[in-house]
Structure formats: C-alpha cells, structure tokens
mmCIF file of the N, C-alpha and C atoms, coordinates in Angstrom:
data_MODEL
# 
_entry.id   MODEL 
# 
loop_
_atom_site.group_PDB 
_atom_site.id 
_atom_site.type_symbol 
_atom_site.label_atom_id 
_atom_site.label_alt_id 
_atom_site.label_comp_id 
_atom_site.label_asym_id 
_atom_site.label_entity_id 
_atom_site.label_seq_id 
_atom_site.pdbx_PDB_ins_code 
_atom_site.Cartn_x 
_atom_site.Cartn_y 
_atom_site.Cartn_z 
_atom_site.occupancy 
_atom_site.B_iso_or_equiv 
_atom_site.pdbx_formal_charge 
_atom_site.auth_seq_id 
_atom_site.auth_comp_id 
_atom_site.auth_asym_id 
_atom_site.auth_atom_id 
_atom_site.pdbx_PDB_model_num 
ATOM 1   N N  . UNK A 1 1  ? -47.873 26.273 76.329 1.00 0.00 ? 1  UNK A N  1 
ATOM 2   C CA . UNK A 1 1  ? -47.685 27.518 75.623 1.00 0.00 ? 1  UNK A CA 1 
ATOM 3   C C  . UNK A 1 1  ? -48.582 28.579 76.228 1.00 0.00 ? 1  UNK A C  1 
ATOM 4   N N  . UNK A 1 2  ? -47.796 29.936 76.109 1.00 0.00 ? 2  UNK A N  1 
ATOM 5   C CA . UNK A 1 2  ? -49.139 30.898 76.706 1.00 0.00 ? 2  UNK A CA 1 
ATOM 6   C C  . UNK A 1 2  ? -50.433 30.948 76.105 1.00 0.00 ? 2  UNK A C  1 
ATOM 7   N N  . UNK A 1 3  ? -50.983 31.626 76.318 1.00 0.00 ? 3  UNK A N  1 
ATOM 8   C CA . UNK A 1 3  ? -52.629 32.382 75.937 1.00 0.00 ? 3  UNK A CA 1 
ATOM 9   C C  . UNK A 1 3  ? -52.301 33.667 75.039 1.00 0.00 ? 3  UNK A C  1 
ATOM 10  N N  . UNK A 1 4  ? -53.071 33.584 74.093 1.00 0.00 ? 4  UNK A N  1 
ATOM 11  C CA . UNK A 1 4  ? -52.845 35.029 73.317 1.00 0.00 ? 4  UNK A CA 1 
ATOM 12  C C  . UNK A 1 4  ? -53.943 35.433 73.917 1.00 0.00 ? 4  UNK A C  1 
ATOM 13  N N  . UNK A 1 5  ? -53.310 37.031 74.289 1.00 0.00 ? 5  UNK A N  1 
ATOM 14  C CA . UNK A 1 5  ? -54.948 37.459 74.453 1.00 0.00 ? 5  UNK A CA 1 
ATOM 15  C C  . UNK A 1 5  ? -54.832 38.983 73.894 1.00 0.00 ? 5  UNK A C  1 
ATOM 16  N N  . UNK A 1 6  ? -56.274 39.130 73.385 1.00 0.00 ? 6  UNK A N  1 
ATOM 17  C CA . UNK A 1 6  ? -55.977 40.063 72.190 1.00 0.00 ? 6  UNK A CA 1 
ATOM 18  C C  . UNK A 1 6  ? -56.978 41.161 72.621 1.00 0.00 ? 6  UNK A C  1 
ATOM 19  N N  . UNK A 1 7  ? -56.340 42.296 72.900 1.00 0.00 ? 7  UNK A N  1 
ATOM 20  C CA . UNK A 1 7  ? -57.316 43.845 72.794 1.00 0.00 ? 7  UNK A CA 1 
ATOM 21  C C  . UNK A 1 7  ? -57.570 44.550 71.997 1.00 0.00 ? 7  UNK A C  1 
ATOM 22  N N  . UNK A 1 8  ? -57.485 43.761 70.812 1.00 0.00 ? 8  UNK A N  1 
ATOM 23  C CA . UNK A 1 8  ? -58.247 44.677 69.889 1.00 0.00 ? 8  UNK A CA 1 
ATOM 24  C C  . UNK A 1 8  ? -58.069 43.689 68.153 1.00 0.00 ? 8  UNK A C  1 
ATOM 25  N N  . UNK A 1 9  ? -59.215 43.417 67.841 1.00 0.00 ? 9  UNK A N  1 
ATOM 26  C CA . UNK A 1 9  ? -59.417 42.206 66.663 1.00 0.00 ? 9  UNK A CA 1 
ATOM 27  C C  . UNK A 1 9  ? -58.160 42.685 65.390 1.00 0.00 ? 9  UNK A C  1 
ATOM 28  N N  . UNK A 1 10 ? -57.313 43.542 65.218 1.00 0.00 ? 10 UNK A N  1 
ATOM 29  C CA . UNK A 1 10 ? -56.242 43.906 64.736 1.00 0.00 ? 10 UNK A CA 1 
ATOM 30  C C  . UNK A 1 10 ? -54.675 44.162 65.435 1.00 0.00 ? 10 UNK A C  1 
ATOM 31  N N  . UNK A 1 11 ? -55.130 43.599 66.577 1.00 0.00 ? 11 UNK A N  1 
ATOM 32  C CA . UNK A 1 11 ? -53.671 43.535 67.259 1.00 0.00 ? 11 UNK A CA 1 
ATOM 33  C C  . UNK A 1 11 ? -53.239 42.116 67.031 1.00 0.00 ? 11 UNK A C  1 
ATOM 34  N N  . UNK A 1 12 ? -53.911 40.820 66.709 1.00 0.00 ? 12 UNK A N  1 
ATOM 35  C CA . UNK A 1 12 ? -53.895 39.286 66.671 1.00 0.00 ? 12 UNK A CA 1 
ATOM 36  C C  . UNK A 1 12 ? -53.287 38.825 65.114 1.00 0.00 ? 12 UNK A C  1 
ATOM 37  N N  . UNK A 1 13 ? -52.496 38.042 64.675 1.00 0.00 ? 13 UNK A N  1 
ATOM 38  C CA . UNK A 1 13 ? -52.159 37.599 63.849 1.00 0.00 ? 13 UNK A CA 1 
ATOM 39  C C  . UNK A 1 13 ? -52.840 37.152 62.865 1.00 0.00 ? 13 UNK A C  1 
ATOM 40  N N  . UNK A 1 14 ? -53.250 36.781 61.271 1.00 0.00 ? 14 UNK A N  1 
ATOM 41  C CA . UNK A 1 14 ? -54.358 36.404 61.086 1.00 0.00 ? 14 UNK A CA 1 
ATOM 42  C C  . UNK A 1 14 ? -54.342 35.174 61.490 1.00 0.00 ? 14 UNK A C  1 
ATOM 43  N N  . UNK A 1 15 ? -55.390 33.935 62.105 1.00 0.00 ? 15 UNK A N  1 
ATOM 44  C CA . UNK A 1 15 ? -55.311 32.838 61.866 1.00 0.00 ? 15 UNK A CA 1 
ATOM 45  C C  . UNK A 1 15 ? -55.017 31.792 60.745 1.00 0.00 ? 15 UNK A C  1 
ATOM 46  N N  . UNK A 1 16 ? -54.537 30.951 60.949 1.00 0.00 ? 16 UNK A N  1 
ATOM 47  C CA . UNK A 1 16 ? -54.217 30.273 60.000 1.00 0.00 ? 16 UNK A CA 1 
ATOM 48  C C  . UNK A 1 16 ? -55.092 28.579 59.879 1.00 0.00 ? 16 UNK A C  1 
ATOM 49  N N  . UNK A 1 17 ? -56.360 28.732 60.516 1.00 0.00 ? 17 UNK A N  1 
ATOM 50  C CA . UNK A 1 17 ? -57.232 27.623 60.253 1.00 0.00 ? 17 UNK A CA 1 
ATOM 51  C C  . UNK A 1 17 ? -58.172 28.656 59.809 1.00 0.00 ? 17 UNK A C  1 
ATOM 52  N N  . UNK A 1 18 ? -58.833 28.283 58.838 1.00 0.00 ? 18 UNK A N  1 
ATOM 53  C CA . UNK A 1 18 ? -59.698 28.756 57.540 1.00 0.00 ? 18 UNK A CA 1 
ATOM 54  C C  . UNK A 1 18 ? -60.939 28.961 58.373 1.00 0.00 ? 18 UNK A C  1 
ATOM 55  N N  . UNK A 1 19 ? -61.141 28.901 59.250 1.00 0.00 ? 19 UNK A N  1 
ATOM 56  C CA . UNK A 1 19 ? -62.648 28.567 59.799 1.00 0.00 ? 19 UNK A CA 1 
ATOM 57  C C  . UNK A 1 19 ? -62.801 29.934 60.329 1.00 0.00 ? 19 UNK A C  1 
ATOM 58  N N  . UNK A 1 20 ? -61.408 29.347 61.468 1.00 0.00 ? 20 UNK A N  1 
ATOM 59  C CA . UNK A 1 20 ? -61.436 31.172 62.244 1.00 0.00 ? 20 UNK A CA 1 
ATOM 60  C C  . UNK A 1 20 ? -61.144 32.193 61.398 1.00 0.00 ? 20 UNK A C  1 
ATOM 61  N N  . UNK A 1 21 ? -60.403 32.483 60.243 1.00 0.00 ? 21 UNK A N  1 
ATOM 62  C CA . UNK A 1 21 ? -59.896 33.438 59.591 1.00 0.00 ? 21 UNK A CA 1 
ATOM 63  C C  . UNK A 1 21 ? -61.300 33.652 58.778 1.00 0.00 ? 21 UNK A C  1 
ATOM 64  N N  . UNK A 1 22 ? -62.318 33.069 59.159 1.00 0.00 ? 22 UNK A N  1 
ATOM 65  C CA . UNK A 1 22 ? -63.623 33.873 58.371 1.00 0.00 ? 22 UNK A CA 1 
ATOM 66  C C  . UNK A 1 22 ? -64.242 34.222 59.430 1.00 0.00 ? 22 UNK A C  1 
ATOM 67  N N  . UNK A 1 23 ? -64.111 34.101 60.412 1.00 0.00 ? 23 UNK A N  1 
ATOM 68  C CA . UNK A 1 23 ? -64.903 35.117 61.136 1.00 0.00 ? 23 UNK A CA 1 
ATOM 69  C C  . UNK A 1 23 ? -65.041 36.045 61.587 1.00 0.00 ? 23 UNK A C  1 
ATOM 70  N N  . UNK A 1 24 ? -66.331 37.262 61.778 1.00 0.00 ? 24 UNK A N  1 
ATOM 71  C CA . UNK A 1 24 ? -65.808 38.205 62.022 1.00 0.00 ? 24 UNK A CA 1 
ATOM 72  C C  . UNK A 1 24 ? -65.113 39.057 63.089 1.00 0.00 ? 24 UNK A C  1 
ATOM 73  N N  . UNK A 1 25 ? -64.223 39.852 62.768 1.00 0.00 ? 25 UNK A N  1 
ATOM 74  C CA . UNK A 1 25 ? -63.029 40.652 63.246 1.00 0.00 ? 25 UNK A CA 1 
ATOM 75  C C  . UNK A 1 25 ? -63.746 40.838 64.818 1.00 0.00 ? 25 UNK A C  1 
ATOM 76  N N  . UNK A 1 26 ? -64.850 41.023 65.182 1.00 0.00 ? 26 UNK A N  1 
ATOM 77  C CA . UNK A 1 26 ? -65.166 40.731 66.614 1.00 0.00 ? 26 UNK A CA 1 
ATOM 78  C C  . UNK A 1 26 ? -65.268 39.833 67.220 1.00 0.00 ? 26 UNK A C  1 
ATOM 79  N N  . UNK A 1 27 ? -65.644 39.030 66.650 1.00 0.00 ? 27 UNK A N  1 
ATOM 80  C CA . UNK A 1 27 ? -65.968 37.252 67.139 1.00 0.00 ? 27 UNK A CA 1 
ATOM 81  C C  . UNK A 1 27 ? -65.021 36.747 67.570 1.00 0.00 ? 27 UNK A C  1 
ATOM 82  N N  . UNK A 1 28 ? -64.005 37.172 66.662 1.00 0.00 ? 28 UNK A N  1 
ATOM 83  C CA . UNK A 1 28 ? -62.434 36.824 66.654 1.00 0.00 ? 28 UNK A CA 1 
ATOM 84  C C  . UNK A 1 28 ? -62.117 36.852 68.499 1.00 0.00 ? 28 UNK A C  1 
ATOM 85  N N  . UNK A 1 29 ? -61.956 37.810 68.248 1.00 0.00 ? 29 UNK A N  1 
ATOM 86  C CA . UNK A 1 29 ? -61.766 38.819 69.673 1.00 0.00 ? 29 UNK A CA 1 
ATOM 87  C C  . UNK A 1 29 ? -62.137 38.129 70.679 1.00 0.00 ? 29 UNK A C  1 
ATOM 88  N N  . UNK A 1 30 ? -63.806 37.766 70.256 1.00 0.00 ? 30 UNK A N  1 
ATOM 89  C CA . UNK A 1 30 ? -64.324 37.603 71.867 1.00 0.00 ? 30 UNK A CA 1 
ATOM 90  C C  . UNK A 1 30 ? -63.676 35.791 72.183 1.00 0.00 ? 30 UNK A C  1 
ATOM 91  N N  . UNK A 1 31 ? -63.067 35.078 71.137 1.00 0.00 ? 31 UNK A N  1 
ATOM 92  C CA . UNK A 1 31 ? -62.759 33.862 71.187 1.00 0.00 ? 31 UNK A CA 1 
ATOM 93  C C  . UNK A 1 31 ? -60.931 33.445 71.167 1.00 0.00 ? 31 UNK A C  1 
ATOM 94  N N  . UNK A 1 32 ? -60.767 34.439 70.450 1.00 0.00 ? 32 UNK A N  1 
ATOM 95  C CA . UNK A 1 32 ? -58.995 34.494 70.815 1.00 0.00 ? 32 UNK A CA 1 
ATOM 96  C C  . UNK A 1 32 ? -58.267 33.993 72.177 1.00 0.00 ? 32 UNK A C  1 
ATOM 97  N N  . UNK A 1 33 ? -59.251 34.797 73.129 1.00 0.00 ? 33 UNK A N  1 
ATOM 98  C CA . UNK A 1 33 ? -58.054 34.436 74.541 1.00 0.00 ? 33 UNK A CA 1 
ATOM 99  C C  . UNK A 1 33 ? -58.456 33.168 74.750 1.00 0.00 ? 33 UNK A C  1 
ATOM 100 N N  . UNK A 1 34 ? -59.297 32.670 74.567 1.00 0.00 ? 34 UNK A N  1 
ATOM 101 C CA . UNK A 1 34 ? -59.939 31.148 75.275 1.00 0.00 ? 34 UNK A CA 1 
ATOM 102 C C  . UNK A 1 34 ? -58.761 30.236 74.130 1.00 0.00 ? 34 UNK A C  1 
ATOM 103 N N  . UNK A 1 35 ? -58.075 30.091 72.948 1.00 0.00 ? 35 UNK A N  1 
ATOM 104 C CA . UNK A 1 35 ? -57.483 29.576 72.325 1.00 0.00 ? 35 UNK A CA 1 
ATOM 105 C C  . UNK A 1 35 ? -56.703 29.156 72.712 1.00 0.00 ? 35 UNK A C  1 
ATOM 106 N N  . UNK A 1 36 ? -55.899 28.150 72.599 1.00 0.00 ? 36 UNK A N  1 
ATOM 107 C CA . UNK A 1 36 ? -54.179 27.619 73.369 1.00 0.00 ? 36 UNK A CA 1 
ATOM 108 C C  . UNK A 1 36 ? -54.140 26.757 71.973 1.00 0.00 ? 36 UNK A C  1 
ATOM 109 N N  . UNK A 1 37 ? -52.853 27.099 71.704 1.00 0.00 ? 37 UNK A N  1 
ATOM 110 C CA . UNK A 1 37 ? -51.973 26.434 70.653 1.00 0.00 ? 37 UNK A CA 1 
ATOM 111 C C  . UNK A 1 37 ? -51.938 24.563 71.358 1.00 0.00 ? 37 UNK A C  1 
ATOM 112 N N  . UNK A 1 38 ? -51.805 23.881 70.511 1.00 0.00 ? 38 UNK A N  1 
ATOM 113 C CA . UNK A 1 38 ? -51.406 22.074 71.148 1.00 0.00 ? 38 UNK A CA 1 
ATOM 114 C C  . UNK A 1 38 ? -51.029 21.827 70.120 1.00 0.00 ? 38 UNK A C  1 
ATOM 115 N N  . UNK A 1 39 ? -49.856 20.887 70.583 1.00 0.00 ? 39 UNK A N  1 
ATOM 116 C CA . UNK A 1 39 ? -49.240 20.041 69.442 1.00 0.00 ? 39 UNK A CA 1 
ATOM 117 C C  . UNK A 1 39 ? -49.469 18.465 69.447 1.00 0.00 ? 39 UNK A C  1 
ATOM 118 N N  . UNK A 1 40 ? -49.934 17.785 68.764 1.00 0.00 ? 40 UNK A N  1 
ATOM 119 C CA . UNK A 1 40 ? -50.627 16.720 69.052 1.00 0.00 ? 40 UNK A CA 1 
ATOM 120 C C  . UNK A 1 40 ? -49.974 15.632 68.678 1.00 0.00 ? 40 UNK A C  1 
ATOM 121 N N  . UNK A 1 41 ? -49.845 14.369 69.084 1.00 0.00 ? 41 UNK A N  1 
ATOM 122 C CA . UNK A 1 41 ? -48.864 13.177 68.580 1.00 0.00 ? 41 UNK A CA 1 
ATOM 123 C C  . UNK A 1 41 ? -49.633 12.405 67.283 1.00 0.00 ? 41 UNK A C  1 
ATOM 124 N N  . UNK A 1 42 ? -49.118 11.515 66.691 1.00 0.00 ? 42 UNK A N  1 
ATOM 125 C CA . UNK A 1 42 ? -49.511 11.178 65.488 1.00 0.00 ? 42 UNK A CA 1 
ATOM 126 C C  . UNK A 1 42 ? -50.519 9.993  65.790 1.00 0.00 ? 42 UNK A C  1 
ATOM 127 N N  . UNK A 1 43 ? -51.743 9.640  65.104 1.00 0.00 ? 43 UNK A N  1 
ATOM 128 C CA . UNK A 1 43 ? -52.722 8.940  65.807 1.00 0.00 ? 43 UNK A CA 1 
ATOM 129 C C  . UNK A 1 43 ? -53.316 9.441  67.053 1.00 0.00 ? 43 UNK A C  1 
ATOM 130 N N  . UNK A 1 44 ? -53.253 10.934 67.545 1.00 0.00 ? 44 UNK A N  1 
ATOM 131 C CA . UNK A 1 44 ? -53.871 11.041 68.795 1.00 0.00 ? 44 UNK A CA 1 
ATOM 132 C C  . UNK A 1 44 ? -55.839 11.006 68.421 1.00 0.00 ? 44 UNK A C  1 
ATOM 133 N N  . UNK A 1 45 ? -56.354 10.446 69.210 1.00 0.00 ? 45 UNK A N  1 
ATOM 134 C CA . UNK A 1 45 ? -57.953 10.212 69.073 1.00 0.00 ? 45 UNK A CA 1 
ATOM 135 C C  . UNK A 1 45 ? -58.503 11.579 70.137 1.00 0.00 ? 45 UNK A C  1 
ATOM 136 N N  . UNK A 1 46 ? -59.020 12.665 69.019 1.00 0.00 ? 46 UNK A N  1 
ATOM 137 C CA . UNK A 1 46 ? -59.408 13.873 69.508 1.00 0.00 ? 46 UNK A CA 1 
ATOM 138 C C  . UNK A 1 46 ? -60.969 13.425 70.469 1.00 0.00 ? 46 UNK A C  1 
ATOM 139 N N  . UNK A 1 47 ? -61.965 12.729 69.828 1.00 0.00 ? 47 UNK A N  1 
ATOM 140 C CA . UNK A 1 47 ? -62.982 12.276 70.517 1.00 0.00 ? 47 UNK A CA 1 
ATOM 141 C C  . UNK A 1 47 ? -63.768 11.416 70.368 1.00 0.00 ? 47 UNK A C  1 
ATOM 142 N N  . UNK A 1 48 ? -63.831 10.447 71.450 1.00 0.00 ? 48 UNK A N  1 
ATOM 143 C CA . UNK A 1 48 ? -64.130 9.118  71.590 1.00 0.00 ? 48 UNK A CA 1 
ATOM 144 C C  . UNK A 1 48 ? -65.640 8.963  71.217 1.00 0.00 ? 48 UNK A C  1 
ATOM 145 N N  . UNK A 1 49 ? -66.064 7.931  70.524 1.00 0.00 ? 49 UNK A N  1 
ATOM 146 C CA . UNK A 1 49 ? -67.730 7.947  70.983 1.00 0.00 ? 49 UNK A CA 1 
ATOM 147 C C  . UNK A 1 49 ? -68.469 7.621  72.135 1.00 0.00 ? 49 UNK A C  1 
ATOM 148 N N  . UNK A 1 50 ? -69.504 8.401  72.076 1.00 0.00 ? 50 UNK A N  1 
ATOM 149 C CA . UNK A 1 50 ? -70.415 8.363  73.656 1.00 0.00 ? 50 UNK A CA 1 
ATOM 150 C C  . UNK A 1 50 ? -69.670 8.986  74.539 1.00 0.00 ? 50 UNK A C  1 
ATOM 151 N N  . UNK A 1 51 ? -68.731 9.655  74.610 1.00 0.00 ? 51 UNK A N  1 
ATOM 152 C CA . UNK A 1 51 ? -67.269 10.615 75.498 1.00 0.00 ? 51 UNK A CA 1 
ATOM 153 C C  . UNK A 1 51 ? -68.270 12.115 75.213 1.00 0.00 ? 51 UNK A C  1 
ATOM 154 N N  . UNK A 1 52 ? -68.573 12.793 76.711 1.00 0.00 ? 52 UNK A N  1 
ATOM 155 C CA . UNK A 1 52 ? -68.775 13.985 76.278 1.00 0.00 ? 52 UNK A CA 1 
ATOM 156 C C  . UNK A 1 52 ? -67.583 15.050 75.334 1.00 0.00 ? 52 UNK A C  1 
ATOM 157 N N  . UNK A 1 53 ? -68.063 15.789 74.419 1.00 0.00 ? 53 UNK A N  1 
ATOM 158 C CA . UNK A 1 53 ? -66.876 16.504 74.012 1.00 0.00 ? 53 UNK A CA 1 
ATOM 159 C C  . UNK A 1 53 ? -66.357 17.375 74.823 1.00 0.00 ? 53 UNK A C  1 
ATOM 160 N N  . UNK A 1 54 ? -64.990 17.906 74.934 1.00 0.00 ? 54 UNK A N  1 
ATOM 161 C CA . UNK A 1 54 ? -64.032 17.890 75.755 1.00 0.00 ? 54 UNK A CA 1 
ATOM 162 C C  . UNK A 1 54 ? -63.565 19.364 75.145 1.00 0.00 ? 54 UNK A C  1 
ATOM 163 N N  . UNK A 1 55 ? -63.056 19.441 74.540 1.00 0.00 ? 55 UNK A N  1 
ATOM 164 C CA . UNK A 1 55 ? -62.421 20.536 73.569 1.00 0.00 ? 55 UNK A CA 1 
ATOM 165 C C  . UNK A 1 55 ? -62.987 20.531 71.855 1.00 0.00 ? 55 UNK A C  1 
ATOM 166 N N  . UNK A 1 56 ? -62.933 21.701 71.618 1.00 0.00 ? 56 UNK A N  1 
ATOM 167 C CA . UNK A 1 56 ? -62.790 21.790 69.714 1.00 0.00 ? 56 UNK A CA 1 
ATOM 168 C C  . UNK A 1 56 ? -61.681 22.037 69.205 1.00 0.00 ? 56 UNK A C  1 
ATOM 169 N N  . UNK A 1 57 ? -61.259 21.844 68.554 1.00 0.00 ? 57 UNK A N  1 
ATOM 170 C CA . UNK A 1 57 ? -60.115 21.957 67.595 1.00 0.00 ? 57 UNK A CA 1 
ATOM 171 C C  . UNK A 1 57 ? -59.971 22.378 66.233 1.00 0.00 ? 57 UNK A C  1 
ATOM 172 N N  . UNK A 1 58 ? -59.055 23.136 65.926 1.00 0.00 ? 58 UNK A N  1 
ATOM 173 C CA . UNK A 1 58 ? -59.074 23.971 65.021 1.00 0.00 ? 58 UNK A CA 1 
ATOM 174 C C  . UNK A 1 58 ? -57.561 23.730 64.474 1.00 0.00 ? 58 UNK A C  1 
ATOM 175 N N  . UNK A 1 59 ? -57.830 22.991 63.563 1.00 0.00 ? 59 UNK A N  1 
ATOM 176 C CA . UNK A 1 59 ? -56.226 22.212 63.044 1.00 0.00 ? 59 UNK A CA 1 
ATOM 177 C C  . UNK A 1 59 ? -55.243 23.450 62.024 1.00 0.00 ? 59 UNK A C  1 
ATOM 178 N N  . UNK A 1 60 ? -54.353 23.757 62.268 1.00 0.00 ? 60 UNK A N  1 
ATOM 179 C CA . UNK A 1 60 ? -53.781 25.055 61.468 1.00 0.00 ? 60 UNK A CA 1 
ATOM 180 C C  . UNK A 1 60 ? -52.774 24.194 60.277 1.00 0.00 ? 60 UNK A C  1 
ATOM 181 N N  . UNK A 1 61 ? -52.719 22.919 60.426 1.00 0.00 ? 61 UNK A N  1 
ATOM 182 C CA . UNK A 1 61 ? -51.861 21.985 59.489 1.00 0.00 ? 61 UNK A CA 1 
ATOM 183 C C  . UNK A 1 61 ? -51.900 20.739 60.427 1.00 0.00 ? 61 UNK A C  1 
ATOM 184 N N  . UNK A 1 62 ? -51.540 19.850 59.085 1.00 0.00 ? 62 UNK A N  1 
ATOM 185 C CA . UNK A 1 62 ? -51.540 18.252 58.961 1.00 0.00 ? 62 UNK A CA 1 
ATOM 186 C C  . UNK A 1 62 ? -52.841 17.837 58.558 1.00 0.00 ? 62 UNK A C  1 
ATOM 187 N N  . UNK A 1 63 ? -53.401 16.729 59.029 1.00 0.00 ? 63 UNK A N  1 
ATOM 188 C CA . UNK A 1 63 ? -54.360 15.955 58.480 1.00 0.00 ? 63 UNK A CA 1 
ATOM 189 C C  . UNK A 1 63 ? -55.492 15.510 59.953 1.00 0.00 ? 63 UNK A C  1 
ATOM 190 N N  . UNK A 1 64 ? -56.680 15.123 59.767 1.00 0.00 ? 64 UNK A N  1 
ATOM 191 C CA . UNK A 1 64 ? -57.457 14.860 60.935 1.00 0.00 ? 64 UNK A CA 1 
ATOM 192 C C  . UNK A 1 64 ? -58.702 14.171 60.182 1.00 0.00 ? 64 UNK A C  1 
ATOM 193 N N  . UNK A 1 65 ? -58.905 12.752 60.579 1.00 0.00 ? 65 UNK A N  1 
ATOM 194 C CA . UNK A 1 65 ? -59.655 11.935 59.732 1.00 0.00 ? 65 UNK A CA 1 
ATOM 195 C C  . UNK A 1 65 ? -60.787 11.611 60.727 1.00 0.00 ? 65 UNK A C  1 
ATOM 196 N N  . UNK A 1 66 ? -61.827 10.685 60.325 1.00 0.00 ? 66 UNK A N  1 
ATOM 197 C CA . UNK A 1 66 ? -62.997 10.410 61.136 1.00 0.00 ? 66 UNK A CA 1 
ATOM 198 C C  . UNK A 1 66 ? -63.092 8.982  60.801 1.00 0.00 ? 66 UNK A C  1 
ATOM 199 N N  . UNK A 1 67 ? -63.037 8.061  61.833 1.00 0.00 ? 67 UNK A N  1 
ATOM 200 C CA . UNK A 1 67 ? -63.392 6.491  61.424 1.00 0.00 ? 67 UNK A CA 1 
ATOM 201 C C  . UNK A 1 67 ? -64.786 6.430  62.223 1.00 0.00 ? 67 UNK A C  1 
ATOM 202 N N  . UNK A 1 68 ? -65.516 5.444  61.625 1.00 0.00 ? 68 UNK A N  1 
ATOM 203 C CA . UNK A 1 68 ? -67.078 4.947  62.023 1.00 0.00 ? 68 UNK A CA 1 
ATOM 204 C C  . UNK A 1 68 ? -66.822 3.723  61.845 1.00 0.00 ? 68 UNK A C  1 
ATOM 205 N N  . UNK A 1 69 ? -67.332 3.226  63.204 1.00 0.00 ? 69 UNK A N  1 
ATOM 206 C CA . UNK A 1 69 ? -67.375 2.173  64.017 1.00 0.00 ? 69 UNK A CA 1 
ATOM 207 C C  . UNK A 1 69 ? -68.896 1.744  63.467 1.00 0.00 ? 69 UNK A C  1 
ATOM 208 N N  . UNK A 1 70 ? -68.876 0.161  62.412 1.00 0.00 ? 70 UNK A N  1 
ATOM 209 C CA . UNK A 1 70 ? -69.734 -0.300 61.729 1.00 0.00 ? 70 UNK A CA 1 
ATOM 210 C C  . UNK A 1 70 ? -70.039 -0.828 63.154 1.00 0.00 ? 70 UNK A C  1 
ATOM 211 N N  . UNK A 1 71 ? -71.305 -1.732 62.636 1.00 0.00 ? 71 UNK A N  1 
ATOM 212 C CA . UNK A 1 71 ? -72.447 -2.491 63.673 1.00 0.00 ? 71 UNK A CA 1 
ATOM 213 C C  . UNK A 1 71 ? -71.578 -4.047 63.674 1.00 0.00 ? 71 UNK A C  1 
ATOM 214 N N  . UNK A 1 72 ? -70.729 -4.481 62.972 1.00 0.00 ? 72 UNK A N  1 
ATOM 215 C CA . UNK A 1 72 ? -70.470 -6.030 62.753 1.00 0.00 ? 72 UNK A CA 1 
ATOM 216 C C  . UNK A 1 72 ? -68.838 -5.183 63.459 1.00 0.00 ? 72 UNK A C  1 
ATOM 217 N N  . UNK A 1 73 ? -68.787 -4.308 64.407 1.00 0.00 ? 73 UNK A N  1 
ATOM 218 C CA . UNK A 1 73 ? -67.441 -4.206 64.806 1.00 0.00 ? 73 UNK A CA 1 
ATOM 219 C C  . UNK A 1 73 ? -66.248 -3.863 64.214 1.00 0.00 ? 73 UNK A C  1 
ATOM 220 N N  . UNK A 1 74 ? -66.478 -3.916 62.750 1.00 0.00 ? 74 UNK A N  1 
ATOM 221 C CA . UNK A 1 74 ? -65.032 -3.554 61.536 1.00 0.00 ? 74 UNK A CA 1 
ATOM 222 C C  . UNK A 1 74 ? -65.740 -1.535 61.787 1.00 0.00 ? 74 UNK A C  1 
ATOM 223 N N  . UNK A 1 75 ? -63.802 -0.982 60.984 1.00 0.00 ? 75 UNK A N  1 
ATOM 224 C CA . UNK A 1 75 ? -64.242 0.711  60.880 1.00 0.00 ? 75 UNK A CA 1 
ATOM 225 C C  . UNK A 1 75 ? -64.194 0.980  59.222 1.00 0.00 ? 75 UNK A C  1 
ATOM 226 N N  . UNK A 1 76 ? -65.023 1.861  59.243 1.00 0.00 ? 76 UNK A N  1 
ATOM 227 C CA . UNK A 1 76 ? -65.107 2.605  58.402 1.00 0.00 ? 76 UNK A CA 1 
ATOM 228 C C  . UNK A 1 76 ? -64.547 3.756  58.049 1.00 0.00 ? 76 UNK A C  1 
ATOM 229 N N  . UNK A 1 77 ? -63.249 4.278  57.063 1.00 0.00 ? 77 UNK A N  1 
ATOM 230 C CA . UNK A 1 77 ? -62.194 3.269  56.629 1.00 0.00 ? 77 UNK A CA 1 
ATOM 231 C C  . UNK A 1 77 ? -61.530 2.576  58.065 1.00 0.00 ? 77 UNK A C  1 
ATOM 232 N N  . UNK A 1 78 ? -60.971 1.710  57.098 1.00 0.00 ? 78 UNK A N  1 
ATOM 233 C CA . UNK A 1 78 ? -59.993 0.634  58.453 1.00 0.00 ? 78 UNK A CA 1 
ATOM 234 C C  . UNK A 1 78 ? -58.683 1.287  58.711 1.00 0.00 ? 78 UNK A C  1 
ATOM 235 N N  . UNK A 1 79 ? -58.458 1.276  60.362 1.00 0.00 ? 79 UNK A N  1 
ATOM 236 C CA . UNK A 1 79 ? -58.088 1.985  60.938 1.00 0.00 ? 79 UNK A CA 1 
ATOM 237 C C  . UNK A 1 79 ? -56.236 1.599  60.485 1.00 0.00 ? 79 UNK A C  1 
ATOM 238 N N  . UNK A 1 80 ? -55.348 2.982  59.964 1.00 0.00 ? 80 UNK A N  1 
ATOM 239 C CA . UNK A 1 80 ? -54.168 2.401  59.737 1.00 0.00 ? 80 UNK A CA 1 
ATOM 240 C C  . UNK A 1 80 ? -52.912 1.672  60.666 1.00 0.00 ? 80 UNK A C  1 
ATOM 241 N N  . UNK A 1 81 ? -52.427 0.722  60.070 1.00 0.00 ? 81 UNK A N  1 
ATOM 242 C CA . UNK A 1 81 ? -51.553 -0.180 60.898 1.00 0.00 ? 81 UNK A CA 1 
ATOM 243 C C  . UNK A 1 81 ? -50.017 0.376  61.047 1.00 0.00 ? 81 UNK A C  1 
# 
C-alpha cells in the first residue's frame, strides 16, 4: 500500500488507533509519512523474544494478545489450538 504523507496535521484523516488520535496535531505530522498500513494473517507473532524489535504497531481493529513463556516451558495463557 502507499505512504500517506501529510503537509499539514489537518490534511490527514483522523486516525483510528486511539494512541495516535491523542497525539498532538504536530507529532502527528512529523510521524504520519513513516506509517504504512499492513494487513496481518491470523496468529501472526509481531515480536519474538530476545529478537531485536523490528517495527511498532498500531492496531486500528481486531485483537493482539501477549503470551509469556514460563521457566518450566508451558505459556502464559496457553497458546490457542
């Protein structure tokens, strides 16, 4: 998908992840063009442990959970089948 890139913090749509839509109307701006829309498959693993992070993500809908990898090897919750 393209790049939005935005000249002016009222030319851009509002966002629709809660995080960005609080920030302010400049910030916006200076972080807009670096954004790219992704559509992600179901179970995709955004970031691995001990994996430098890679990207952030800013989910505009669906769901995005966190499992922890106990010490006896089981997750915390257990991972769905």
């Amino acid at each position: 998908m393209a790049h939005l890139h935005l000249l002016h913090p009222s030319a851009a749509p509002a966002p629709r992840n809660r995080l960005l839509a609080a920030l302010p109307p400049e910030d916006l701006a200076r972080l807009w063009p670096r954004l790219e829309p992704v559509e992600l498959p179901l179970r995709h693993i955004l970031q691995v442990p001990e994996e430098p992070i890679a990207a952030l993500h800013f989910p505009e809908s669906g769901w995005v959970s966190m499992i922890a990898l106990l010490a006896d090897g089981g997750a915390d919750p257990p991972p769905l089948k």
